[in-house]
Backbone and ligand atoms as CSV (ligand in chain L), in Angstrom:
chain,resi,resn,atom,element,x,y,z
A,1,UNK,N,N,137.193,159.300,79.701
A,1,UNK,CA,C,136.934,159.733,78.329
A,1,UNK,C,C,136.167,158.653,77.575
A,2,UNK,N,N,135.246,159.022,76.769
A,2,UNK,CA,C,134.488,158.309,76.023
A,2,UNK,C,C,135.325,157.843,74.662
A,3,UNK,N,N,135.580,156.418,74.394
A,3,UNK,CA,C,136.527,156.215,73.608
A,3,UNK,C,C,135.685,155.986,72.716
A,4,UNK,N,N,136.276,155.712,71.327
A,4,UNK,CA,C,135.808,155.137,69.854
A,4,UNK,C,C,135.845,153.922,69.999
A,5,UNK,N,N,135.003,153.407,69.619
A,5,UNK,CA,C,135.190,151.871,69.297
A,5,UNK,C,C,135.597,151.038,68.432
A,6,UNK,N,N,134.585,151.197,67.191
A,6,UNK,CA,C,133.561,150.024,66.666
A,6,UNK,C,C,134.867,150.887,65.126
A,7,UNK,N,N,134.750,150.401,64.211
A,7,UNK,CA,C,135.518,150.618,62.954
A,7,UNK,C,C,135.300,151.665,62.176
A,8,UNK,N,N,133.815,151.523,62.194
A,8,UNK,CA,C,133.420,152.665,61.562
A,8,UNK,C,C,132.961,153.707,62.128
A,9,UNK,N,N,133.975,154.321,63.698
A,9,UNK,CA,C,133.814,155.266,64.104
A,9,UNK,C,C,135.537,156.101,64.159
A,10,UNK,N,N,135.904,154.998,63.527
A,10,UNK,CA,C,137.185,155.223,62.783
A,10,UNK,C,C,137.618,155.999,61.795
A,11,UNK,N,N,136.669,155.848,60.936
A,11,UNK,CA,C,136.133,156.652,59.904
A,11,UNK,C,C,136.310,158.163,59.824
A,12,UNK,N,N,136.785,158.809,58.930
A,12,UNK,CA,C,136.823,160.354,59.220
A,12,UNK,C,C,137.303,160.524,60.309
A,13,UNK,N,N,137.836,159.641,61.078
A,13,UNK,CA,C,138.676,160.400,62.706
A,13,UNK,C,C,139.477,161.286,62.724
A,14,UNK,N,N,139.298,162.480,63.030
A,14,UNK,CA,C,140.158,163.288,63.146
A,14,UNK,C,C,140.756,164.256,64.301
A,15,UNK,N,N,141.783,164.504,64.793
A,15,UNK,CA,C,142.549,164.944,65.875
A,15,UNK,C,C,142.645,166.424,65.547
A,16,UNK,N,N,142.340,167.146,66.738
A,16,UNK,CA,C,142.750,168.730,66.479
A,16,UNK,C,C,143.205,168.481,67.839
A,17,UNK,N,N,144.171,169.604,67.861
A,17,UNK,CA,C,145.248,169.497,68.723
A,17,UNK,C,C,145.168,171.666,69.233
A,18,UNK,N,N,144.938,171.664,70.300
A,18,UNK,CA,C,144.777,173.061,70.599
A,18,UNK,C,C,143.096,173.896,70.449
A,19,UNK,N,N,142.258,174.143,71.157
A,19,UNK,CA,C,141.075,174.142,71.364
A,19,UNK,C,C,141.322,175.455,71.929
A,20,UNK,N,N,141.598,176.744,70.706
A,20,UNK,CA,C,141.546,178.136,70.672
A,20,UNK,C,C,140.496,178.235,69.864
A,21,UNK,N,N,140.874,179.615,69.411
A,21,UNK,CA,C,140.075,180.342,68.519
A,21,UNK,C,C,139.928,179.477,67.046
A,22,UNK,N,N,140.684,179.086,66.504
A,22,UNK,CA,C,140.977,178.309,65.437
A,22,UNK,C,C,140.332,176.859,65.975
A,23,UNK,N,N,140.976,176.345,67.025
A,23,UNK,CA,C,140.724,174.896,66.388
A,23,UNK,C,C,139.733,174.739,67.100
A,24,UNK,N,N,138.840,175.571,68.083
A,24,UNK,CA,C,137.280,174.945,68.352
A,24,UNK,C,C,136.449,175.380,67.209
A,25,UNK,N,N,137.315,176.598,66.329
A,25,UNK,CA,C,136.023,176.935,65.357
A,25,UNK,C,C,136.211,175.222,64.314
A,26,UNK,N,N,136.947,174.776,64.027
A,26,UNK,CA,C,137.313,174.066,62.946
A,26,UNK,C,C,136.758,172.555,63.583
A,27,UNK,N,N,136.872,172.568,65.173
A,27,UNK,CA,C,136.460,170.926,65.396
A,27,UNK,C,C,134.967,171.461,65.159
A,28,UNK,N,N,133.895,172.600,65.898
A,28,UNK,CA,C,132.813,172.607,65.673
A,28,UNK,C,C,132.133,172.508,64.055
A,29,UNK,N,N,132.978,172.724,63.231
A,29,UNK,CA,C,132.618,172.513,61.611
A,29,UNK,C,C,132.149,170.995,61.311
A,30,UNK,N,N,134.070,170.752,62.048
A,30,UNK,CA,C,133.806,169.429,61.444
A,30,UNK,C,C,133.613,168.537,61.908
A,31,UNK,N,N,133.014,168.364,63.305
A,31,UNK,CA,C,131.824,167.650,64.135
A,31,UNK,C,C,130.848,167.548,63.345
A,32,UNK,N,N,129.646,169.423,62.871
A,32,UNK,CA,C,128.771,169.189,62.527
A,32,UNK,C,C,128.951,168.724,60.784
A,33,UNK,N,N,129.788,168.447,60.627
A,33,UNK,CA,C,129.610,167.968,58.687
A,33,UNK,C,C,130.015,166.410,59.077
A,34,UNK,N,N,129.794,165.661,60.323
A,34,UNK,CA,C,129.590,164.301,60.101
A,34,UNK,C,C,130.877,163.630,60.529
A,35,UNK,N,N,132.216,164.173,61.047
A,35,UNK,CA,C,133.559,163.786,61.255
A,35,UNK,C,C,133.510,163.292,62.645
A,36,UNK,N,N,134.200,162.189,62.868
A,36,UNK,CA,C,134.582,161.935,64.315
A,36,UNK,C,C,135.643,162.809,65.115
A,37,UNK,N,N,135.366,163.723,65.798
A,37,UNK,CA,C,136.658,164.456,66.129
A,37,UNK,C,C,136.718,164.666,67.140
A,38,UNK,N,N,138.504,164.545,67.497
A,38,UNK,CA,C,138.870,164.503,69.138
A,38,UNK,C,C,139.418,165.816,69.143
A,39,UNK,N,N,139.647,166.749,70.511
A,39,UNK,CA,C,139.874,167.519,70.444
A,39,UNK,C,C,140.827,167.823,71.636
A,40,UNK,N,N,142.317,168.056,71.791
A,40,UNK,CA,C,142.962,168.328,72.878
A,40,UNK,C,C,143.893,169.333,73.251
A,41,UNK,N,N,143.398,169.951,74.585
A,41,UNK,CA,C,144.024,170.985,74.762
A,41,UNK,C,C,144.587,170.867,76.072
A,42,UNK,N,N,145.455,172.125,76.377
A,42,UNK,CA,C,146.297,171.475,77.588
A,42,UNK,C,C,145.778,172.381,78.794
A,43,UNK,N,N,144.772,173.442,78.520
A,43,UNK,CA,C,143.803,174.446,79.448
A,43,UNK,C,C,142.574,173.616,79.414
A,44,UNK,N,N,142.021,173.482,80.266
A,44,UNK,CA,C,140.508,172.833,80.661
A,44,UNK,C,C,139.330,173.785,79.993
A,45,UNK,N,N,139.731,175.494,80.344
A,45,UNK,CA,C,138.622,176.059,80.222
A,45,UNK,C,C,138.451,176.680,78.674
A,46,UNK,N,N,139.868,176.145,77.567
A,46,UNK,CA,C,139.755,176.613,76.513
A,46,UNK,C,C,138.420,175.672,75.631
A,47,UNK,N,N,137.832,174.408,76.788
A,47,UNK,CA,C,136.851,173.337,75.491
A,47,UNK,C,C,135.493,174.741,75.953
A,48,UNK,N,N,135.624,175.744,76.354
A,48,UNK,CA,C,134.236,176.239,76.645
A,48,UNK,C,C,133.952,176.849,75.805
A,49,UNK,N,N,134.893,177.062,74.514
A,49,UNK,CA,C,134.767,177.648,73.126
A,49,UNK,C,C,134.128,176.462,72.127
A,50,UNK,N,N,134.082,175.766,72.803
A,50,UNK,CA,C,133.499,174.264,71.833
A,50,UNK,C,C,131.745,175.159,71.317
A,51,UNK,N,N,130.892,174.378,70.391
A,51,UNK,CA,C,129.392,174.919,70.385
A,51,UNK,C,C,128.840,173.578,70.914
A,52,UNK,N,N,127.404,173.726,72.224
A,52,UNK,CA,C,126.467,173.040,72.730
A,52,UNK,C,C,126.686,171.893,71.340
A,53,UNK,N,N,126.483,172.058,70.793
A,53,UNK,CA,C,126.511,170.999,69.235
A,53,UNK,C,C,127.676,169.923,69.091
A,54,UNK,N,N,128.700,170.478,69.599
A,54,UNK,CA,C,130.173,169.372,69.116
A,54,UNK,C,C,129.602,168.165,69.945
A,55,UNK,N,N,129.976,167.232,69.059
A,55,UNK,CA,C,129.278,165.798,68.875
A,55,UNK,C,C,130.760,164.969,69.574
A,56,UNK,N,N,131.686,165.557,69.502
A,56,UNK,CA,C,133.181,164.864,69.535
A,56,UNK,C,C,133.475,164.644,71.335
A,57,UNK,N,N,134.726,164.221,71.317
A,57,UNK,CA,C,135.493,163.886,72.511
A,57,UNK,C,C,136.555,164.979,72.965
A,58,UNK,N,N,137.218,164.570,73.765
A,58,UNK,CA,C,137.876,165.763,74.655
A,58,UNK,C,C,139.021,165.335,75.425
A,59,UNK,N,N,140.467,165.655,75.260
A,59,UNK,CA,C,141.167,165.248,76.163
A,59,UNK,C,C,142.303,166.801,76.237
A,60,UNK,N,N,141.713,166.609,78.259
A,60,UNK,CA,C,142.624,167.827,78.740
A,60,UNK,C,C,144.141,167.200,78.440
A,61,UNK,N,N,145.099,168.072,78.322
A,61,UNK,CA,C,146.667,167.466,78.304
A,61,UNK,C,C,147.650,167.947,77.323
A,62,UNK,N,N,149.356,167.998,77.619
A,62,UNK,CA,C,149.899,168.533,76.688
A,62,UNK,C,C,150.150,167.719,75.447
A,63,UNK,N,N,149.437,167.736,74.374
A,63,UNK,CA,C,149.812,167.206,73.119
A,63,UNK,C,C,151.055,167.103,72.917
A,64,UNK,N,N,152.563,167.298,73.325
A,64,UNK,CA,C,153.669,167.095,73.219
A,64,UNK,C,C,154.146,166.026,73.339
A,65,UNK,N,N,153.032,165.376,74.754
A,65,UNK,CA,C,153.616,164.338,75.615
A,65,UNK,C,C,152.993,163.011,74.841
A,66,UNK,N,N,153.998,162.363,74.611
A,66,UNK,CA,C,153.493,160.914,73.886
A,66,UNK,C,C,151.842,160.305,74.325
A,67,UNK,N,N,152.116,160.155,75.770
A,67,UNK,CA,C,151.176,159.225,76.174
A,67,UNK,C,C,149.813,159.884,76.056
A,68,UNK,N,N,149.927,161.168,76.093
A,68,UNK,CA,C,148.277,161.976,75.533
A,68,UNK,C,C,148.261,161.746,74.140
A,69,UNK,N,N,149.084,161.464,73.145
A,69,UNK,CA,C,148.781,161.647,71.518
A,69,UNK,C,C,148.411,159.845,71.908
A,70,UNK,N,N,148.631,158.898,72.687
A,70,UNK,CA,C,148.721,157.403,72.392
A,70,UNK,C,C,147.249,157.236,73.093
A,71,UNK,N,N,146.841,158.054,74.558
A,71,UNK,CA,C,145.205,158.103,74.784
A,71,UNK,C,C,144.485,158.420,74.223
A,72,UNK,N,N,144.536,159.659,72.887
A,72,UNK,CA,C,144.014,159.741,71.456
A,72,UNK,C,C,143.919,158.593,70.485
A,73,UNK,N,N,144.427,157.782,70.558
A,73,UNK,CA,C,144.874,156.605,69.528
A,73,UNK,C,C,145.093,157.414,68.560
A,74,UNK,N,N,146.200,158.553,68.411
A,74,UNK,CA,C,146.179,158.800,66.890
A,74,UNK,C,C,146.706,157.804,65.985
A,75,UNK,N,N,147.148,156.550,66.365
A,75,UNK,CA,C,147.624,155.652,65.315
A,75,UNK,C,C,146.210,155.289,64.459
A,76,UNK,N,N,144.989,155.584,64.510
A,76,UNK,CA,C,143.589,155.998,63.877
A,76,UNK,C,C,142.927,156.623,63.094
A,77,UNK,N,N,144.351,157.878,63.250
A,77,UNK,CA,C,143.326,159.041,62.668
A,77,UNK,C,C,143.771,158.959,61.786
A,78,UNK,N,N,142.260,159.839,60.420
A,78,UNK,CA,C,142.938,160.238,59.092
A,78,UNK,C,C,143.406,161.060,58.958
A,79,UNK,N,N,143.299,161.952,60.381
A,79,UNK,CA,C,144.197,163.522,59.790
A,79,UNK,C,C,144.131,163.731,61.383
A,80,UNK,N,N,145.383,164.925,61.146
A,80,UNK,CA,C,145.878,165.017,62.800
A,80,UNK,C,C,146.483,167.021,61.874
A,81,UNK,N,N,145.429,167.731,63.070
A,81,UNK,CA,C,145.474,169.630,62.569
A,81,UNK,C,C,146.400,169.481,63.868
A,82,UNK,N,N,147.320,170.649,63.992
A,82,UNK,CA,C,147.810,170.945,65.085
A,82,UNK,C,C,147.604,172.604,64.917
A,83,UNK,N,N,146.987,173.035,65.707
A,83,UNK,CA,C,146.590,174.322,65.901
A,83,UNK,C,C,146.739,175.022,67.177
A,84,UNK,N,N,147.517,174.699,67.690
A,84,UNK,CA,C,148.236,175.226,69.101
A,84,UNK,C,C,148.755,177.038,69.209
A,85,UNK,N,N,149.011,177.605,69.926
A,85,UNK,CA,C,149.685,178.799,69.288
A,85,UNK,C,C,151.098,178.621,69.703
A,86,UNK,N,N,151.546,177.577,69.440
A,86,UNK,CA,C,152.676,177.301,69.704
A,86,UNK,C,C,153.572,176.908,68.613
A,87,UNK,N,N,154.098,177.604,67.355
A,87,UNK,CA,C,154.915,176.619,66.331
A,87,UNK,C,C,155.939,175.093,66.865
A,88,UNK,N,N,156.520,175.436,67.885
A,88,UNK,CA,C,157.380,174.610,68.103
A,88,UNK,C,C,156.445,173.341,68.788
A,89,UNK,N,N,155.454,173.293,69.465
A,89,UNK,CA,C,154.547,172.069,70.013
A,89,UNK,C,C,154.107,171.887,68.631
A,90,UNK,N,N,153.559,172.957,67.685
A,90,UNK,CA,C,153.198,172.272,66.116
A,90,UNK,C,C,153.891,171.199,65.243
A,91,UNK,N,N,154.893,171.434,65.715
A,91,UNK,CA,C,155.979,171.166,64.483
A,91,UNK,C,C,156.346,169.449,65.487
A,92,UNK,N,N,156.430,169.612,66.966
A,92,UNK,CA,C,156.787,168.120,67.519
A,92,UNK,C,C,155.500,167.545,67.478
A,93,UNK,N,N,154.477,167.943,67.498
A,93,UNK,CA,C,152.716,166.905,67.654
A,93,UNK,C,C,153.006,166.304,65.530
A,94,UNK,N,N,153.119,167.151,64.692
A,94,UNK,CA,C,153.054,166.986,63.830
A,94,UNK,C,C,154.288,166.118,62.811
A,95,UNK,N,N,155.730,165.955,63.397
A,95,UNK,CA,C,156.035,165.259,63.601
A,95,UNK,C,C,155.859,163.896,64.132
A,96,UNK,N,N,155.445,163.976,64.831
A,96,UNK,CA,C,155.227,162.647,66.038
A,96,UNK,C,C,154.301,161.747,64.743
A,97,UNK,N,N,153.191,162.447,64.775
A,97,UNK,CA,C,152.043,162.220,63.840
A,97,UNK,C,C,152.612,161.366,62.537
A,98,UNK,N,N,153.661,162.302,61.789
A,98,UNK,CA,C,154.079,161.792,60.331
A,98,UNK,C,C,155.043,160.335,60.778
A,99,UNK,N,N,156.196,160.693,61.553
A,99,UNK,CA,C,157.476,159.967,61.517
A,99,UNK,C,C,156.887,158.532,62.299
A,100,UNK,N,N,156.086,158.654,63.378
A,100,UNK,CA,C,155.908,157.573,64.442
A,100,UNK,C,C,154.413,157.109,64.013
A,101,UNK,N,N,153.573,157.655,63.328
A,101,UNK,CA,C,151.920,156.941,63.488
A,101,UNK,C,C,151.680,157.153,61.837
A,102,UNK,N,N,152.840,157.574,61.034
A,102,UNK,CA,C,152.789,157.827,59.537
A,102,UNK,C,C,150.877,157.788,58.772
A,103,UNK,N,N,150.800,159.029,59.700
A,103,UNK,CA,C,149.325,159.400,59.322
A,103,UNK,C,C,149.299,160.320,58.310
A,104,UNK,N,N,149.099,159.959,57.268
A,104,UNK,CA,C,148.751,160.436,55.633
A,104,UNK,C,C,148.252,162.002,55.471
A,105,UNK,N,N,147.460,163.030,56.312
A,105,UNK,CA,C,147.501,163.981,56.299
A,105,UNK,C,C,147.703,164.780,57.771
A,106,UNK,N,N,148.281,165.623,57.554
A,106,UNK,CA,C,148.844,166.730,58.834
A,106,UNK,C,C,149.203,167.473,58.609
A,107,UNK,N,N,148.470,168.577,59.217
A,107,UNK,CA,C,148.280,169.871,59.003
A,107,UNK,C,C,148.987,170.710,60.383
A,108,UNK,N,N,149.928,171.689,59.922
A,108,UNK,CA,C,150.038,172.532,61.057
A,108,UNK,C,C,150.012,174.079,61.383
A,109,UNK,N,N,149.248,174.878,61.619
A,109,UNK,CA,C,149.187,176.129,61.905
A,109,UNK,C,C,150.543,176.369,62.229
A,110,UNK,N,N,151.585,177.796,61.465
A,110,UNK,CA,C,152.576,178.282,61.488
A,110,UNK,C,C,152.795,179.733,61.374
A,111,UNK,N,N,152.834,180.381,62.837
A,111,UNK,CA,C,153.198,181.978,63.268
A,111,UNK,C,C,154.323,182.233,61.840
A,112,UNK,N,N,155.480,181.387,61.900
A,112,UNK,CA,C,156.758,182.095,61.523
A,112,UNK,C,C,156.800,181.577,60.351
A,113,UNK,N,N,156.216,182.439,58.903
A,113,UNK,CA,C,156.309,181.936,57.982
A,113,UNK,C,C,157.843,181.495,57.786
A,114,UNK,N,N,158.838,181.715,58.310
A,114,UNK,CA,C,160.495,181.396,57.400
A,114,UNK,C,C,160.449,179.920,57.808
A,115,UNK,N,N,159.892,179.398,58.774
A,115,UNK,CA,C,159.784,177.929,59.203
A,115,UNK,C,C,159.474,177.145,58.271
A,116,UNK,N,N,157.885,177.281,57.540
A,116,UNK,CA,C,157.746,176.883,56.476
A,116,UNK,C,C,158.092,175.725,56.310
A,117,UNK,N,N,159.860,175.905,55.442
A,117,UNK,CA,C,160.522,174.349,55.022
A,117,UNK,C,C,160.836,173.389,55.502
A,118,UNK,N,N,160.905,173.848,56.820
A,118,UNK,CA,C,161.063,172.015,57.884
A,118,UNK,C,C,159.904,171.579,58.109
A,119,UNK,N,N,158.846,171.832,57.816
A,119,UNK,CA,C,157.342,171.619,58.371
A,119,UNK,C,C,157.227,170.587,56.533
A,120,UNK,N,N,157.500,171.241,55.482
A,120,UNK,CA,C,157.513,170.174,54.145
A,120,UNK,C,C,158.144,169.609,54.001
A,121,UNK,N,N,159.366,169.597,54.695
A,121,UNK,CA,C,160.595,168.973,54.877
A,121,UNK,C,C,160.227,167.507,54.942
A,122,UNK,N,N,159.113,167.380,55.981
A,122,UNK,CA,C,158.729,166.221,56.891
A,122,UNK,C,C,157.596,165.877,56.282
A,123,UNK,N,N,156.724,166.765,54.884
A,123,UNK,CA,C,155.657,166.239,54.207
A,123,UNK,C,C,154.549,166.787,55.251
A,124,UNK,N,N,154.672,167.957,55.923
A,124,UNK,CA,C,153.733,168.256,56.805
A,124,UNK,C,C,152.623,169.751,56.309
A,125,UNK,N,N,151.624,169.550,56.375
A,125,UNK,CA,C,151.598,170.648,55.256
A,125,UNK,C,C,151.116,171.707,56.154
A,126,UNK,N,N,151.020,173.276,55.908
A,126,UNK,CA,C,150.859,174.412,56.872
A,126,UNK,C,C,149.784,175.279,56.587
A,127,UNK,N,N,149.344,176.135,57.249
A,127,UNK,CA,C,148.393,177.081,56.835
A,127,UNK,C,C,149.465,178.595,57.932
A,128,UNK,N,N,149.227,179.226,57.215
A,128,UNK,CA,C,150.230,180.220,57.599
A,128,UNK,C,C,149.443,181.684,57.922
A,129,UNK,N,N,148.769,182.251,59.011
A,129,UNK,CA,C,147.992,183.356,59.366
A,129,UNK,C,C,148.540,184.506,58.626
A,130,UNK,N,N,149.563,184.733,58.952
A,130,UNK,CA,C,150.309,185.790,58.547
A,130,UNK,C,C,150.523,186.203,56.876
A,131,UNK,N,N,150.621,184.338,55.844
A,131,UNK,CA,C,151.069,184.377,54.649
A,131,UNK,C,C,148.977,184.571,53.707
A,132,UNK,N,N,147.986,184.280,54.788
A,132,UNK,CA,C,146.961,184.077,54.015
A,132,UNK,C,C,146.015,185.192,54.157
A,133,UNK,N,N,146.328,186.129,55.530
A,133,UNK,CA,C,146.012,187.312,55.944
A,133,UNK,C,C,146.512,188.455,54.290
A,134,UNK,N,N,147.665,188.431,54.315
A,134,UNK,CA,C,148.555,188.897,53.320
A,134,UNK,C,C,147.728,189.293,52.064
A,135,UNK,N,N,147.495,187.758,51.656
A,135,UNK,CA,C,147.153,187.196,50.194
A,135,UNK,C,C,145.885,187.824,50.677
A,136,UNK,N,N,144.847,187.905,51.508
A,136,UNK,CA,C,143.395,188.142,51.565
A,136,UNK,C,C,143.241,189.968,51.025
A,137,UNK,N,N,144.428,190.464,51.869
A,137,UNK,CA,C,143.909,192.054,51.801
A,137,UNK,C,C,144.760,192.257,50.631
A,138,UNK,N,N,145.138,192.293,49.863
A,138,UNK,CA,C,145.806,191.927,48.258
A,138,UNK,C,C,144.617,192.052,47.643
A,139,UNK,N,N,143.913,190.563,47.797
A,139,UNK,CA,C,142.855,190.674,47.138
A,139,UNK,C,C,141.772,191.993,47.264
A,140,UNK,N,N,141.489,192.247,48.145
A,140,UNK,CA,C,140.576,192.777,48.186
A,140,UNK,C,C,140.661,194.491,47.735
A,141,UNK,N,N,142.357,194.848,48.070
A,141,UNK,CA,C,143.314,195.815,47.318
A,141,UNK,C,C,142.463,195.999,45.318
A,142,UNK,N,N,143.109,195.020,45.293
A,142,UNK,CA,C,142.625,194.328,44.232
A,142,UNK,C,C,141.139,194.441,43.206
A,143,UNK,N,N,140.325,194.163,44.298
A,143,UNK,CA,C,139.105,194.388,43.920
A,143,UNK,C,C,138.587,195.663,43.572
A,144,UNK,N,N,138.964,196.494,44.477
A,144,UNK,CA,C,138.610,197.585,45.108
A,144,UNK,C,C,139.366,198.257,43.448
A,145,UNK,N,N,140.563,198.024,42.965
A,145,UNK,CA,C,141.016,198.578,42.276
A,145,UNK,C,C,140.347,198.495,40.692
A,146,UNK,N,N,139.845,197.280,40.512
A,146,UNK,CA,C,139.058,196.850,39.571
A,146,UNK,C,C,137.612,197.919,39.578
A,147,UNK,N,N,137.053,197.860,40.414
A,147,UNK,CA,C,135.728,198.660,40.954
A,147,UNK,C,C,135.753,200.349,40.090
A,148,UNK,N,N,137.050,200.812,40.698
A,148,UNK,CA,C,137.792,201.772,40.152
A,148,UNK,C,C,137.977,201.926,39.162
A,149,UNK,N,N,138.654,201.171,38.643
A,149,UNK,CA,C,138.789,200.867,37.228
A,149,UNK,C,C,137.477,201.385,35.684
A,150,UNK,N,N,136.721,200.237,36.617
A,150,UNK,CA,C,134.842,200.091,36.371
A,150,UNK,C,C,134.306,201.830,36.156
A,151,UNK,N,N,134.647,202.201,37.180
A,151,UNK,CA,C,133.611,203.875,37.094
A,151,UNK,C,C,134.479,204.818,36.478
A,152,UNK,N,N,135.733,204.222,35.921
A,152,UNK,CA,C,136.096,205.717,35.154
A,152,UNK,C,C,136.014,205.361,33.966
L,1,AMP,P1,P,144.571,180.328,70.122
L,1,AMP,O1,O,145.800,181.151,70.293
L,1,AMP,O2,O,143.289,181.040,70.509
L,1,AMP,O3,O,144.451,179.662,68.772
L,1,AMP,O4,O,144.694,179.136,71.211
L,1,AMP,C1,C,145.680,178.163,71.192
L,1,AMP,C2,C,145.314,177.005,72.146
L,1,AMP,O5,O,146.374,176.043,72.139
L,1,AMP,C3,C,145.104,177.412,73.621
L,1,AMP,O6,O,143.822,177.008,74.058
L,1,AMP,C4,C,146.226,176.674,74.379
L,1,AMP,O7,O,145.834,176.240,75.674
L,1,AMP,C5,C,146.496,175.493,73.443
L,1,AMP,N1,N,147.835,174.883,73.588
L,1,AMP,C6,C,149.038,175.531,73.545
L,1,AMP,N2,N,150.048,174.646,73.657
L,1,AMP,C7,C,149.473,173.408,73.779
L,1,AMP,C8,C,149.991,172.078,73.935
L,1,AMP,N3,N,151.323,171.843,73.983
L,1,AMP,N4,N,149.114,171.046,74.032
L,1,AMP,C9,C,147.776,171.269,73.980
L,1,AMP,N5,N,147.224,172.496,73.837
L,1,AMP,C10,C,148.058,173.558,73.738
C-alpha cells in the first residue's frame, strides 16, 4: 500500500470504511474536492465501484480488526465515515475511532434508527437512510401540496 507521508498529506485525511454504494460514491467526491482519502473494505471487488479518478489509497480488510484501522494510521485522520452495511461493525470501527484514536469527527451510517442513542452516547454522529429517506418524501409530499394549493 502506498502510504502518506509528508504532514501535509495529513491534511484533510480522511478514512471511509466500507466501499459500497455509499462510501465509493462519497470517497469519489471527496478525492475529487482535494481530500486525502483512504478507503477500506473487506471484499476486494467492492473498490471496482471506485471512479478511474479516485486519487486515494486502498486497504482490502475487516475494519473491525485493530491492526487494519492501525495500517490506516487512523490515529491521523480528521474524520473517520463508517459506511459498512453493517450497524454493529459501524458502531465498533466508530468507537474504536472516538474512545482509542479520539478523532474529533465520526460519522456512522445507521440501518436501525432506535440505535441512534448509543452511537451519541459516544459523541458519534449518524446519518440514518431510513430517518432521511422519510424526511425527503415529506418534503416533496409537501411540495406537491403547495403546487396544489397554487392552482386553486
Ligand atoms: P453497501 O451495502 O452497498 O453500502 O456496501 C457495504 C460495503 O461494506 C460492502 O462493500 C461490504 O463488503 C463492506 N463491509 C461490510 N462489513 C465490513 C467490515 N467489517 N469491514 C470492511 N468492509 C465491510
Amino acid at each position: 500500500m502506498k502510504r502518506l507521508t509528508s504532514k501535509q498529506e495529513y491534511e484533510n485525511y480522511i478514512i471511509i470504511i466500507g466501499c459500497g454504494r455509499l462510501g465509493a460514491n462519497l470517497a469519489n467526491t471527496l478525492s475529487d474536492g482535494g481530500g486525502n482519502v483512504l478507503i477500506i473494505d473487506k471484499n476486494k471487488d467492492s473498490f471496482r465501484k471506485l471512479s478511474p479518478s479516485f486519487g486515494g489509497l486502498s486497504i482490502i480488510g475487516d475494519a473491525t480488526d485493530i491492526d487494519v484501522m492501525q495500517e490506516a494510521q487512523i490515529g491521523n485522520a480528521s474524520a473517520v465515515i463508517a459506511v459498512t452495511n453493517n450497524d454493529n461493525a459501524n458502531i465498533m470501527v466508530a468507537q474504536i475511532a472516538r474512545e482509542i484514536f479520539h478523532i474529533k469527527r465520526v460519522i456512522a451510517r445507521l440501518y436501525d434508527p432506535e440505535r441512534e442513542y448509543v452511537y451519541h452516547e459516544f459523541g458519534i454522529e449518524t446519518i440514518c437512510p431510513a430517518v432521511l429517506s422519510a424526511k425527503e418524501v415529506d418534503k416533496i409530499l409537501s411540495q406537491d401540496d403547495a403546487i396544489k394549493g397554487e392552482e386553486q
